[in-house]
DSSP file (Angstrom, degrees, kcal/mol; ACC not computed):
  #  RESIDUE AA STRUCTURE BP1 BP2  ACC     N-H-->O    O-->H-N    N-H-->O    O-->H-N    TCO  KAPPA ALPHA  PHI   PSI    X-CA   Y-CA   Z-CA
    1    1 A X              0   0    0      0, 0.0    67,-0.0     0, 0.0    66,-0.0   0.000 360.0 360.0 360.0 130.9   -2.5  -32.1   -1.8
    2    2 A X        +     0   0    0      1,-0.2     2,-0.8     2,-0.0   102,-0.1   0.745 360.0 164.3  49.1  24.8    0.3  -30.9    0.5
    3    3 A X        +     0   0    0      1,-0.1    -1,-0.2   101,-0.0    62,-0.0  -0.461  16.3 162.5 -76.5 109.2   -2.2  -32.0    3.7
    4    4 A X        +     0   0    0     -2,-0.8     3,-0.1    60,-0.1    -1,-0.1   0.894  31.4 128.0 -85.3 -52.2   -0.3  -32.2    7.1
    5    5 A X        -     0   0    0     59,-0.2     4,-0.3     1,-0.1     3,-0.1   0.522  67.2-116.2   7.1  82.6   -3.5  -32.0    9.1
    6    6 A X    >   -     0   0    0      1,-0.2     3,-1.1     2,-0.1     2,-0.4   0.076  41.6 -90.6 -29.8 123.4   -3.4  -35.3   11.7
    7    7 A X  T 3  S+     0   0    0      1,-0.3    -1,-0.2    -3,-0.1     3,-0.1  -0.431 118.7  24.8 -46.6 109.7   -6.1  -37.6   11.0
    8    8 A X  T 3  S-     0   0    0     -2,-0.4    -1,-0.3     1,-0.3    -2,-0.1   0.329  90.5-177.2  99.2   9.7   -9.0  -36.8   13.1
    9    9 A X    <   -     0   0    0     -3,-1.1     2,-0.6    -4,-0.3    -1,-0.3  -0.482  20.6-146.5 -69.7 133.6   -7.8  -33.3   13.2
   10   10 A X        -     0   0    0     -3,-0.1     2,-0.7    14,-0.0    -1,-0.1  -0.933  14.6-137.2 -55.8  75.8   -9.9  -31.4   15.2
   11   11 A X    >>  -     0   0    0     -2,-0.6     4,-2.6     1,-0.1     3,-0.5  -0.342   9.7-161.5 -80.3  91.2  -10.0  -27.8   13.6
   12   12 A X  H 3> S+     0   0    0     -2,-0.7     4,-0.6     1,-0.2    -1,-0.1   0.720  98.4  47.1 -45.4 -13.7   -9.8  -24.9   16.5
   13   13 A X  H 3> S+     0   0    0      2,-0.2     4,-2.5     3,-0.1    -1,-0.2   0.892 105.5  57.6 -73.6 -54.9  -11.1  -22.5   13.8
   14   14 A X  H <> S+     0   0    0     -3,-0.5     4,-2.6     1,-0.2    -2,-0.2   0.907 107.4  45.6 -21.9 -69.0  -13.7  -24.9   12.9
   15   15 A X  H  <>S+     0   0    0     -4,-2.6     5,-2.1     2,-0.3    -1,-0.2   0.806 112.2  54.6 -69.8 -32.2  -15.0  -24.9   16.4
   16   16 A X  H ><5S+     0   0    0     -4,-0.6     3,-3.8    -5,-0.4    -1,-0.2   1.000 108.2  48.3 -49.3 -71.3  -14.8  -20.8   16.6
   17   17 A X  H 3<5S+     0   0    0     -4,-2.5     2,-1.6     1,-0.3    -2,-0.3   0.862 106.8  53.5 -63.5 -69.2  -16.6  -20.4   13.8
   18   18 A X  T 3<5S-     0   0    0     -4,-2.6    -1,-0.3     1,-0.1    -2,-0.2   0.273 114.1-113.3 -32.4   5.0  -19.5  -23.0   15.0
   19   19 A X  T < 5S+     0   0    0     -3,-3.8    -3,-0.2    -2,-1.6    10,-0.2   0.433  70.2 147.6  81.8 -10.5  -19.7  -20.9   18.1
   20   20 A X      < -     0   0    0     -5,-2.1     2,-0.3    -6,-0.1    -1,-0.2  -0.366  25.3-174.9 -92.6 143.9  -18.3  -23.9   20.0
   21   21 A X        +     0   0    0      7,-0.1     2,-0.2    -3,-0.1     7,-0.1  -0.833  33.6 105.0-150.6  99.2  -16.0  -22.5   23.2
   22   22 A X  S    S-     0   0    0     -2,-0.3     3,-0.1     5,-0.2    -7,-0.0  -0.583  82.8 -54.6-156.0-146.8  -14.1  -25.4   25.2
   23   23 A X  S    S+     0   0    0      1,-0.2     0, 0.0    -2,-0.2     0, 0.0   0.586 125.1  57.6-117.6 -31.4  -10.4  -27.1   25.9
   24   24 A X  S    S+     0   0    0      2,-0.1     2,-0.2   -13,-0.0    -1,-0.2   0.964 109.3  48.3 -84.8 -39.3   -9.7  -27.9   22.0
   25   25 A X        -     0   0    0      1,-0.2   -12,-0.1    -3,-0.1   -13,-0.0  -0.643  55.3-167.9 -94.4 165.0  -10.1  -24.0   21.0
   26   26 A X        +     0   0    0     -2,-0.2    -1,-0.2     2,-0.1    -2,-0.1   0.624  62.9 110.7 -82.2 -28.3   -8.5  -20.8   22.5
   27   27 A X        -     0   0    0    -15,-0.1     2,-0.3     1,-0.0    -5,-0.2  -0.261  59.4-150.5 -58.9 122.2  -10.7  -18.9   20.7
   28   28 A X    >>  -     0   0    0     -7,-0.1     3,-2.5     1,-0.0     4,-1.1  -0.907  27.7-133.1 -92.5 130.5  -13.4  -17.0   22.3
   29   29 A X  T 34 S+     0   0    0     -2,-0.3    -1,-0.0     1,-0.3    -9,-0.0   0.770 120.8  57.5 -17.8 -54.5  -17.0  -16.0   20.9
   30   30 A X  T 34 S+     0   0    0      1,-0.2    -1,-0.3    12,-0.0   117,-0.1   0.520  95.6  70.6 -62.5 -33.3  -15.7  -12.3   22.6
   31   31 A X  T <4 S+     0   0    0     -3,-2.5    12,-1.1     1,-0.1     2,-0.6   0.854  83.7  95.3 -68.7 -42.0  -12.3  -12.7   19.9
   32   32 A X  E  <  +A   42   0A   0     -4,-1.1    10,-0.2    10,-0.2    -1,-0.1  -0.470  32.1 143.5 -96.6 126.9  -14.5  -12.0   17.2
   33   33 A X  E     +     0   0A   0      8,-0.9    -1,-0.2    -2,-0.6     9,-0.2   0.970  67.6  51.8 -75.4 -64.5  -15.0   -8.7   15.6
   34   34 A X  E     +A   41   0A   0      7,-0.7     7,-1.7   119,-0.0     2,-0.2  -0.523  50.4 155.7 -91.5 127.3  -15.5   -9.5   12.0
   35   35 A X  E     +A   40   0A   0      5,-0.2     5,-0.2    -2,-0.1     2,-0.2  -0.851   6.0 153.5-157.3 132.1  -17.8  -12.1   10.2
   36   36 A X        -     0   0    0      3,-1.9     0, 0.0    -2,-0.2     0, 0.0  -0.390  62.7 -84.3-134.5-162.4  -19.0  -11.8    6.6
   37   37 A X  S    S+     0   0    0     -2,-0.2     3,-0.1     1,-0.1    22,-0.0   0.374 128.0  21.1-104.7  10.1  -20.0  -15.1    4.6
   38   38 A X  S    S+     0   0    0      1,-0.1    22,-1.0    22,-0.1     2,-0.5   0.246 120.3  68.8-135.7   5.5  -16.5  -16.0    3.4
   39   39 A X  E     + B   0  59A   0     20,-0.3    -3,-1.9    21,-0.1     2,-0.4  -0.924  44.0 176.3-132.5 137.0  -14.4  -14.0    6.2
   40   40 A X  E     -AB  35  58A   0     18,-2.7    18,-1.9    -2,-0.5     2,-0.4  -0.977  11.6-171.4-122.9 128.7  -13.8  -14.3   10.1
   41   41 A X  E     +AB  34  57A   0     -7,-1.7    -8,-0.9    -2,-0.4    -7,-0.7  -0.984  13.0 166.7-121.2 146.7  -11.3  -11.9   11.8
   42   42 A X  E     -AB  32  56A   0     14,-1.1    14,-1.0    -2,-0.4     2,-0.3  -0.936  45.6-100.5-135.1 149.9  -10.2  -12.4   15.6
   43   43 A X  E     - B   0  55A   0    -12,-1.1    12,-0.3    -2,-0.3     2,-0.2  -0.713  49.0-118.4 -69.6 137.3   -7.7  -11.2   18.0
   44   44 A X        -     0   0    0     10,-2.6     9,-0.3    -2,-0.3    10,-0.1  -0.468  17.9-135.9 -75.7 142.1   -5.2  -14.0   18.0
   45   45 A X  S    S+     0   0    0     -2,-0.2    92,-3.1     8,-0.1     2,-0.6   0.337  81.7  90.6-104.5  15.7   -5.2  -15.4   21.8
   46   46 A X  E    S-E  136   0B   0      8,-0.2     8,-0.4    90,-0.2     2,-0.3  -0.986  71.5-147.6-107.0 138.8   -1.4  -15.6   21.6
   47   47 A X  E     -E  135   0B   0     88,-1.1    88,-2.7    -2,-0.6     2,-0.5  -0.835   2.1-151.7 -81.7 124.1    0.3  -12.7   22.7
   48   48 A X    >   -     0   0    0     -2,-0.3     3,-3.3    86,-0.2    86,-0.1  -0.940  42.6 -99.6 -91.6  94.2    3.8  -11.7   21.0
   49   49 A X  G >  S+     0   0    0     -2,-0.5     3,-0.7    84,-0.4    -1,-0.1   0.195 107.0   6.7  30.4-100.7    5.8   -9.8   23.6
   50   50 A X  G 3  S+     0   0    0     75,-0.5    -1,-0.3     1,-0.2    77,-0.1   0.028 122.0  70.7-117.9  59.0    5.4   -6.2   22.7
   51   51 A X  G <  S+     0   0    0     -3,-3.3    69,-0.4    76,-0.1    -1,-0.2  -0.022  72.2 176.8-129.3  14.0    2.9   -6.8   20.2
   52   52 A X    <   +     0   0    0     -3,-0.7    68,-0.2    -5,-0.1    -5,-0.1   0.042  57.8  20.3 -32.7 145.7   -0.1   -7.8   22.4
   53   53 A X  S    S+     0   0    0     -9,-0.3     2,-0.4     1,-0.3    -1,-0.1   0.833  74.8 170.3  90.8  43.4   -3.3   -8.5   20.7
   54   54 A X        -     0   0    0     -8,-0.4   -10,-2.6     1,-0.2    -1,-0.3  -0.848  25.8-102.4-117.6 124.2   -2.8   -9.1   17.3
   55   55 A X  E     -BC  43 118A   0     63,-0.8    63,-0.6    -2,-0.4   -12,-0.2   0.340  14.4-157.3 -38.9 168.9   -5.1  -10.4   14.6
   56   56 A X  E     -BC  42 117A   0    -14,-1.0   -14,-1.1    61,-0.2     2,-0.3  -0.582   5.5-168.8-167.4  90.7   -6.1  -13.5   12.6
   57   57 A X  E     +BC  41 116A   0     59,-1.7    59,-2.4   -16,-0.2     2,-0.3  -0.691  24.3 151.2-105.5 106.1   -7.9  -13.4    9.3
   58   58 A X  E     -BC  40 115A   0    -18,-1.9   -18,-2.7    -2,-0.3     2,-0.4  -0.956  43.3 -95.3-150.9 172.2   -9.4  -17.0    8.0
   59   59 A X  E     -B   39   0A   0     55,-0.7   -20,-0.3    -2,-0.3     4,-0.1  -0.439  19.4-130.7 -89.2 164.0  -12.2  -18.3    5.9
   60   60 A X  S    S+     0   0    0    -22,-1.0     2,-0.2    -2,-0.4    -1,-0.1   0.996 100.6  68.4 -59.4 -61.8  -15.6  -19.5    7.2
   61   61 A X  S    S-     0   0    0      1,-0.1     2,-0.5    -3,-0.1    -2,-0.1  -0.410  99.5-109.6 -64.6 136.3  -15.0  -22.6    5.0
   62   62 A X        +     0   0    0     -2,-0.2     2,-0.5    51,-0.1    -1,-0.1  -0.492  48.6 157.8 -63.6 109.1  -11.8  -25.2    6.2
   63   63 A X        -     0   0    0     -2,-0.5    51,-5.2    -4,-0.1    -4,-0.2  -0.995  32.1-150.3-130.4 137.7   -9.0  -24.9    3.8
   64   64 A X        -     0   0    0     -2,-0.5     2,-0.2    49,-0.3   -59,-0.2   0.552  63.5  -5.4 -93.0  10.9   -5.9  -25.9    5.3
   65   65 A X  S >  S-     0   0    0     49,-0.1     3,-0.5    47,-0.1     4,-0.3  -0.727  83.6 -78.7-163.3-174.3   -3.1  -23.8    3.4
   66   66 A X  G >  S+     0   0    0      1,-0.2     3,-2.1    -2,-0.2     8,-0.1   0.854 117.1  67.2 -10.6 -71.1   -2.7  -21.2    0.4
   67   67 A X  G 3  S+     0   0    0      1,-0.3    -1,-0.2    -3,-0.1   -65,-0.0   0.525 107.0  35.5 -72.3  -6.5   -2.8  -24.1   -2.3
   68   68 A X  G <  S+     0   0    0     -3,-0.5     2,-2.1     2,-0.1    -1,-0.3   0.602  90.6 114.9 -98.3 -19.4   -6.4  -25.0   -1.8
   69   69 A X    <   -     0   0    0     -3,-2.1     5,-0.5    -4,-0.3    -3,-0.1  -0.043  69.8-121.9 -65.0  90.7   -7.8  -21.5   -1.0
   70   70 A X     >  -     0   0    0     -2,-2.1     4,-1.4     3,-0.1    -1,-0.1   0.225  15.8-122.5 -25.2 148.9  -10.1  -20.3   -3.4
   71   71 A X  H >> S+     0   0    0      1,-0.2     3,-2.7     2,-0.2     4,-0.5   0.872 109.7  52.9 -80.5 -73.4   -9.0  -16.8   -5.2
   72   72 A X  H 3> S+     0   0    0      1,-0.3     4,-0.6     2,-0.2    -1,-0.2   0.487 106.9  47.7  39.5 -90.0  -12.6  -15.2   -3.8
   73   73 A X  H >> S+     0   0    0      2,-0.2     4,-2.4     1,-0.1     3,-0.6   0.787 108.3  55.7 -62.8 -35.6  -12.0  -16.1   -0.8
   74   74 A X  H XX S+     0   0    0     -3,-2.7     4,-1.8    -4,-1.4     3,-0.5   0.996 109.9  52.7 -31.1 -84.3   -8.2  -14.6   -0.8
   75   75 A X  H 3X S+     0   0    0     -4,-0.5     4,-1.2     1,-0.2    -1,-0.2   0.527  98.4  54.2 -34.5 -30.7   -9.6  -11.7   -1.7
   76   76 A X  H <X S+     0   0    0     -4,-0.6     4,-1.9    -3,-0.6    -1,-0.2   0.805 110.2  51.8 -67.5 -48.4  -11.9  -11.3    0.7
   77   77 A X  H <X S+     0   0    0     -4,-2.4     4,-1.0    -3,-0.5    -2,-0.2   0.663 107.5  55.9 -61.5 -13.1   -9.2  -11.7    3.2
   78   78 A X  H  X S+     0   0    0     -4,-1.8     4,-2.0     2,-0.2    -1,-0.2   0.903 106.0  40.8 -36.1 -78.3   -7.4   -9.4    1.6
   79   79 A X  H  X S+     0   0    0     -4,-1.2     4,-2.1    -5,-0.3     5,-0.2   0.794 123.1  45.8 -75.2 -30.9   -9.7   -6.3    1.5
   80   80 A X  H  X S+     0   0    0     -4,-1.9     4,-0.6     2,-0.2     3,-0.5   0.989 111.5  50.5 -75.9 -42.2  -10.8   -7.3    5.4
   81   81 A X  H  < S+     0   0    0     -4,-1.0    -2,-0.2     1,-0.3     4,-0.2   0.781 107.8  56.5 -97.5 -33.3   -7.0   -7.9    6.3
   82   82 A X  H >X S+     0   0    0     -4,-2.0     4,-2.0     1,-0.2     3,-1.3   0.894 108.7  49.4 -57.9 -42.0   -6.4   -4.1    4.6
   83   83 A X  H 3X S+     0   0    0     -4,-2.1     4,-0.6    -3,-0.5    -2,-0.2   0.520 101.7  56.3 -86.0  -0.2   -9.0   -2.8    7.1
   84   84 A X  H 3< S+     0   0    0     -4,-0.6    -1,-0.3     2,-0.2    -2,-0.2   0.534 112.5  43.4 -99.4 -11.5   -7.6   -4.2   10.0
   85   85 A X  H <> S+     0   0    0     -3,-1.3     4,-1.7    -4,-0.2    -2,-0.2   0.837 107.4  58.7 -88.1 -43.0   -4.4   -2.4    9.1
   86   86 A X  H  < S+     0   0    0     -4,-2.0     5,-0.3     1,-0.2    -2,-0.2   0.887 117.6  32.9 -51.4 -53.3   -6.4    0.6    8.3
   87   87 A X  T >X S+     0   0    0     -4,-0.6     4,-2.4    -5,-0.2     3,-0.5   0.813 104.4  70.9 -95.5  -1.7   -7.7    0.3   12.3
   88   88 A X  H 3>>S+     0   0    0      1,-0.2     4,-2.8     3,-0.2     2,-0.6   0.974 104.0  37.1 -42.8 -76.2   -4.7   -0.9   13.4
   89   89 A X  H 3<5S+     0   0    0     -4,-1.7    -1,-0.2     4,-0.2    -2,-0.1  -0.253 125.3  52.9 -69.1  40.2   -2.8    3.0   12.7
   90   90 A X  H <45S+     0   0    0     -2,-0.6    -1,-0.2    -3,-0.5    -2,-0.2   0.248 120.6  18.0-130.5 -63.3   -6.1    4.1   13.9
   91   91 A X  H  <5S+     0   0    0     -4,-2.4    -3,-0.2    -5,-0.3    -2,-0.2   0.908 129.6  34.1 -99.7 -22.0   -6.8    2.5   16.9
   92   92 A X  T  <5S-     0   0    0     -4,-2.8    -3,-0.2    -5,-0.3    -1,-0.1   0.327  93.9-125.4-103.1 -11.8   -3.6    1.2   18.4
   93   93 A X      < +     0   0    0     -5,-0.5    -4,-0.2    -6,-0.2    -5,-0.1   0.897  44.5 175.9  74.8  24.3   -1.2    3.9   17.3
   94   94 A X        -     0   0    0     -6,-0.3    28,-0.2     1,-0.1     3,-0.1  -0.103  40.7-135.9-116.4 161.3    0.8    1.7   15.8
   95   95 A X  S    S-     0   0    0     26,-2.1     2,-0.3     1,-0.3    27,-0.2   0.884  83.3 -41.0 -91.7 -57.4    4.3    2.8   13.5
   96   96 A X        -     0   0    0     25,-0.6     2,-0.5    -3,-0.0    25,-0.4  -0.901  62.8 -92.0-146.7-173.0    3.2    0.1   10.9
   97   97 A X        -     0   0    0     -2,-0.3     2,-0.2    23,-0.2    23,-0.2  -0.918  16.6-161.0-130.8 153.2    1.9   -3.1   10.2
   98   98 A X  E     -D  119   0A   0     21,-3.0    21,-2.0    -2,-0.5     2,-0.4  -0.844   4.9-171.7-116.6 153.8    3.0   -6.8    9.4
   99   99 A X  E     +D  118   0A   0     -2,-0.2     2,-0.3    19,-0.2    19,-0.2  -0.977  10.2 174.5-124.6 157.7    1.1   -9.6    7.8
  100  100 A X  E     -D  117   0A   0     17,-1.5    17,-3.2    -2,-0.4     2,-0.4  -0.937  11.7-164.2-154.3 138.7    2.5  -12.7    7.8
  101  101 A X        -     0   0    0     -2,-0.3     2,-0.3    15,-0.2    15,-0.1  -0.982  11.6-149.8-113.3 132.3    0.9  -16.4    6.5
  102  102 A X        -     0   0    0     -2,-0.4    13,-0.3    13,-0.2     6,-0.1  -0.866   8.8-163.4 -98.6 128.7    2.3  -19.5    7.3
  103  103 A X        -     0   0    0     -2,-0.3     6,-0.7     1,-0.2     4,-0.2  -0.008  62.6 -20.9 -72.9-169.4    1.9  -22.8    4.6
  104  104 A X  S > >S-     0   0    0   -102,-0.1     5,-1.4     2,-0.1     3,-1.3   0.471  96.6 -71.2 -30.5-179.4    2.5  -26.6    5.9
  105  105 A X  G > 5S+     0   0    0      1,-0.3     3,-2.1     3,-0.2    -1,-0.1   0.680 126.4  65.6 -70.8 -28.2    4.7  -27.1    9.3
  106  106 A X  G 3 5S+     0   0    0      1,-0.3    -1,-0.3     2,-0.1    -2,-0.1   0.559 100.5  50.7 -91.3  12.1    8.1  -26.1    7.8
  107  107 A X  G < 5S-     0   0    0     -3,-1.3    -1,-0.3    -4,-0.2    -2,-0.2   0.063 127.5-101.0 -96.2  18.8    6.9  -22.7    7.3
  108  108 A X  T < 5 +     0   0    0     -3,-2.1    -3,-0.2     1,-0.2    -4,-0.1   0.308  66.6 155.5  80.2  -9.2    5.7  -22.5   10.9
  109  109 A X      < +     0   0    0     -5,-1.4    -1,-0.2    -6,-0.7     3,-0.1  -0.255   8.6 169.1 -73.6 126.6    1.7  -23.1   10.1
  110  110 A X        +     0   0    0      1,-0.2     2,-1.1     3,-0.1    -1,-0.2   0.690  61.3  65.9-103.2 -56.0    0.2  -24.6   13.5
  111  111 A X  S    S-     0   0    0      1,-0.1     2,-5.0     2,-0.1    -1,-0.2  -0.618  79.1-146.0 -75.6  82.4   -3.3  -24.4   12.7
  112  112 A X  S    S+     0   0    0     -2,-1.1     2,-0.4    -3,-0.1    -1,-0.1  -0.030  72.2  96.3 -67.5  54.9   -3.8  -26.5   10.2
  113  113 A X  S    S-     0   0    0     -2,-5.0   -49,-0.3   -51,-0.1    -3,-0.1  -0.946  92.5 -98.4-119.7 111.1   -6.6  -23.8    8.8
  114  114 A X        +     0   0    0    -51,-5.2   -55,-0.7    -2,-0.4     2,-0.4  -0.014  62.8 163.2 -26.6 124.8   -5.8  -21.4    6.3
  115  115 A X  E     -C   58   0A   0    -13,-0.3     2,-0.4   -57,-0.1   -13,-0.2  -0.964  25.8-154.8-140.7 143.7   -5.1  -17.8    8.8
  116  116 A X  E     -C   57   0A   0    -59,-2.4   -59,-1.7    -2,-0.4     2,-0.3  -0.997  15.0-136.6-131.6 156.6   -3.4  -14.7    8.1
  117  117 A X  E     -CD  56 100A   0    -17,-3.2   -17,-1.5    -2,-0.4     2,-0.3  -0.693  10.8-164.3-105.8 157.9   -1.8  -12.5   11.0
  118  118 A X  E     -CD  55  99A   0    -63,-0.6   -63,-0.8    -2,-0.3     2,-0.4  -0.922  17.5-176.4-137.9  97.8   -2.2   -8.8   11.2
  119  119 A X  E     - D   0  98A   0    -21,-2.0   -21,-3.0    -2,-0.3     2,-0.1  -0.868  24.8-140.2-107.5 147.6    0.2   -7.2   13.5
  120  120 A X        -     0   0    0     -2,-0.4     2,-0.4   -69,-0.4   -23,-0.2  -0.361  27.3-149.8 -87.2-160.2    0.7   -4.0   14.5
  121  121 A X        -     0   0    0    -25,-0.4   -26,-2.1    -2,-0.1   -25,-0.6  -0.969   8.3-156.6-156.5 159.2    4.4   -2.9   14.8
  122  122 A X    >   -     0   0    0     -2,-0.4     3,-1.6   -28,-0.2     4,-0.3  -0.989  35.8 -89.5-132.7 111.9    6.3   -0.6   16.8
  123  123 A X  T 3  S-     0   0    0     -2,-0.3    -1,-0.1     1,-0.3   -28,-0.0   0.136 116.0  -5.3  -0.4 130.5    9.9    1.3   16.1
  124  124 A X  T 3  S+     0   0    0      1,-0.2    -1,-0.3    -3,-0.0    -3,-0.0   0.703  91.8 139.7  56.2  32.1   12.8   -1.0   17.5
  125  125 A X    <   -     0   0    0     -3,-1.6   -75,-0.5     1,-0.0    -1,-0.2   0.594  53.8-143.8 -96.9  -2.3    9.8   -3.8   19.1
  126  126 A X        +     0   0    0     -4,-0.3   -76,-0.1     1,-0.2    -3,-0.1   0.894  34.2 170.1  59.5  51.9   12.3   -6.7   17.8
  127  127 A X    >   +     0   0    0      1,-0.2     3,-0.5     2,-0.2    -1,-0.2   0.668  63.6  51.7 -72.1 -27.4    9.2   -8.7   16.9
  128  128 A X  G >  S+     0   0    0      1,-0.2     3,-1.0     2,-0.1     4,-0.3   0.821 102.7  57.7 -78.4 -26.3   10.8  -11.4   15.0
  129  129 A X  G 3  S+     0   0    0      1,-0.3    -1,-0.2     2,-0.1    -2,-0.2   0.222 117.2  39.2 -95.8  21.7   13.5  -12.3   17.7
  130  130 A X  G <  S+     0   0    0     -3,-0.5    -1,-0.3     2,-0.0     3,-0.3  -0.212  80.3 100.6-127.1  45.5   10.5  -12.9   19.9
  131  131 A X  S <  S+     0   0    0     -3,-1.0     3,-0.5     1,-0.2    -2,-0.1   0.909  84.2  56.3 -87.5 -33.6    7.9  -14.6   17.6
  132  132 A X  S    S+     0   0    0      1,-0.3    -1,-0.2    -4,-0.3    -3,-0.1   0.606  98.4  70.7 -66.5 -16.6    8.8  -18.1   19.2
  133  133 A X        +     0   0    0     -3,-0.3   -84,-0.4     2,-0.0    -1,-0.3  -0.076  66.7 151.2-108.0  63.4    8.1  -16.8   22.4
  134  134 A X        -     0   0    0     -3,-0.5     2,-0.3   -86,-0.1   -86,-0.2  -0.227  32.1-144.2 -70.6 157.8    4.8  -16.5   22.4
  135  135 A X  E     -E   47   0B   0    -88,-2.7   -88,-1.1     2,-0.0     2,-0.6  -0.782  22.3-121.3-125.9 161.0    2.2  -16.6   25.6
  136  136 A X  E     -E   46   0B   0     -2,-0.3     2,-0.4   -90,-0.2   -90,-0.2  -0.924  45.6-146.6-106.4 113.1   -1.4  -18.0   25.8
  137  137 A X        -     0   0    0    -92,-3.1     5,-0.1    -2,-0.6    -2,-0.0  -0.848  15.6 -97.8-109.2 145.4   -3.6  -14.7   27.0
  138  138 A X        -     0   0    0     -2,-0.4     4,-0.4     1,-0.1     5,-0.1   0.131  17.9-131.1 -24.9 135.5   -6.3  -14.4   28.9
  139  139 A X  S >> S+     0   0    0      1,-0.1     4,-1.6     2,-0.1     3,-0.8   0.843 110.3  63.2 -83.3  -7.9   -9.6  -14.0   27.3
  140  140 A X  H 3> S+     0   0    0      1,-0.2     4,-0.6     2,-0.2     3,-0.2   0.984 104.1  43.0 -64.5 -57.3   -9.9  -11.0   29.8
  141  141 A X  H 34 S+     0   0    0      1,-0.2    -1,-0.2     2,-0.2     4,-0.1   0.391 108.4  63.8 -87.0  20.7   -7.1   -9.1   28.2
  142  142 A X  H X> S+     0   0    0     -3,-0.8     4,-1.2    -4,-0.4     3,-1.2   0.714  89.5  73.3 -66.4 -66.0   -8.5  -10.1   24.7
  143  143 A X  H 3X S+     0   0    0     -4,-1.6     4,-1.3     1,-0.3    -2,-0.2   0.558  87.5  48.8 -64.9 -14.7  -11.2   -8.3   25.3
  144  144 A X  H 3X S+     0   0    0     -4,-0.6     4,-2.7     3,-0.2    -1,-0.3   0.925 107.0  59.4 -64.8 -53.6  -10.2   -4.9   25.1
  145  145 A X  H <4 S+     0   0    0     -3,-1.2     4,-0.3     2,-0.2    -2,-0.2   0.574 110.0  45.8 -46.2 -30.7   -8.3   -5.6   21.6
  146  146 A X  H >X S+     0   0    0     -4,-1.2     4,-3.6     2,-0.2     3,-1.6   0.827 105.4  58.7 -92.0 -58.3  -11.7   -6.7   20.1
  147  147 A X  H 3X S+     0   0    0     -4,-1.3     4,-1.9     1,-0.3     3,-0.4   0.870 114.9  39.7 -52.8 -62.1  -13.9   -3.8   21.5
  148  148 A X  H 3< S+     0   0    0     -4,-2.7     4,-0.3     1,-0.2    -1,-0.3   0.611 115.5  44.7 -53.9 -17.1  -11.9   -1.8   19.8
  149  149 A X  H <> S+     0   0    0     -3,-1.6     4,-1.7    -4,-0.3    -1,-0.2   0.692 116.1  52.8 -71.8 -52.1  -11.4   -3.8   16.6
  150  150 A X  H  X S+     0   0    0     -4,-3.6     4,-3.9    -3,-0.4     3,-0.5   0.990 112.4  45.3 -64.5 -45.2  -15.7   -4.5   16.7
  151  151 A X  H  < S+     0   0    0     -4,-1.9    -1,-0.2    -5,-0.3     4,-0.2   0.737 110.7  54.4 -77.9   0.9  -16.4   -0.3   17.0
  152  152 A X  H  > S+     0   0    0     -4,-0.3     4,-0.8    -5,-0.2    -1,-0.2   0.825 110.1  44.0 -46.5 -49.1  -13.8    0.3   14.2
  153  153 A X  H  < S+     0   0    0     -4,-1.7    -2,-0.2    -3,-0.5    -3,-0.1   0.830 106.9  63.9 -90.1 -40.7  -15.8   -2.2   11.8
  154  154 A X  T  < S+     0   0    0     -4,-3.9    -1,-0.3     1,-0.2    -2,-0.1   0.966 101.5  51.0 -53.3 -30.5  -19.3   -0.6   12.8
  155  155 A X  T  4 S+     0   0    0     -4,-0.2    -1,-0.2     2,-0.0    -2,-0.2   0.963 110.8  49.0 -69.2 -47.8  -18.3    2.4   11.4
  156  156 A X     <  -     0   0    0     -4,-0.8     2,-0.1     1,-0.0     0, 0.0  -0.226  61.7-141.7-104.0-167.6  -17.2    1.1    7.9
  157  157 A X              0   0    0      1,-0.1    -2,-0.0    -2,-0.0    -1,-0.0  -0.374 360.0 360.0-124.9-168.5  -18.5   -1.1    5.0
  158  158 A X              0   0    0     -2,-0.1    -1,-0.1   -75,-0.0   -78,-0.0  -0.002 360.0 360.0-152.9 360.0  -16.2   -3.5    2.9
């Protein structure tokens, strides 16, 4: 139902979650903070202008949009995607936070894996008139955004 997902698709999430770290994912071992048996959370390894370092919330299992995603599993992203807001004003200082999920290609969805984004936000950081410009970051300047993301999550339950 409603699958864009190329035949053959090769799922960079997929490969995350399998540990696998080469050419098809960006995704680093190092990205991930969070792992439960229905939940992954990561620093997204695109950067948004002055929003470096921004999260990505998906399920363990491949579902490729909204309309397949078990409610469970929602939830779970949910309550995880609340605590990532929660350490968001916490750790980053942040004025608030955005979430945003993308469906099929005309809603923006690249990764044909079910994700949600967790950004933090900033006063006047004009984050929408730069979401197209996004950069491919370094897993070195990842790595800061996760140590802080991983000793947040040590601390708490969910």
């Amino acid at each position: 139902m409603h699958n864009h997902a190329p035949q053959n698709y090769i799922c960079p999430l997929c490969l995350a979650i399998d540990g696998t770290e080469n050419e098809e994912t960006m995704m680093k071992q190092d990205d991930i903070f969070y792992r439960d048996q229905l939940v992954v959370a990561a620093i997204n390894s695109k950067f948004i202008d002055n929003n470096p370092g921004h999260v990505i919330v998906f399920p363990v299992k491949h579902y490729e949009h909204i309309y397949d995603l078990p409610d469970n599993i929602g939830n779970q992203i949910n309550k995880v995607a609340k605590q990532i807001a929660l350490a968001m004003k916490k750790t980053r200082d942040c004025d608030g936070v955005m979430i945003l999920q993308n469906n099929e290609p005309a809603s923006g969805q690249h990764a044909f894996h079910y994700h949600m984004h967790v950004f933090p936000r900033l006063e006047n950081d004009q984050i929408l008139q730069h979401m197209n410009q996004a950069r491919v970051s370094s897993p070195a300047e990842r790595i800061s955004f996760s140590e802080k993301m991983k000793r947040y999550f040590s601390t708490i339950t969910i």
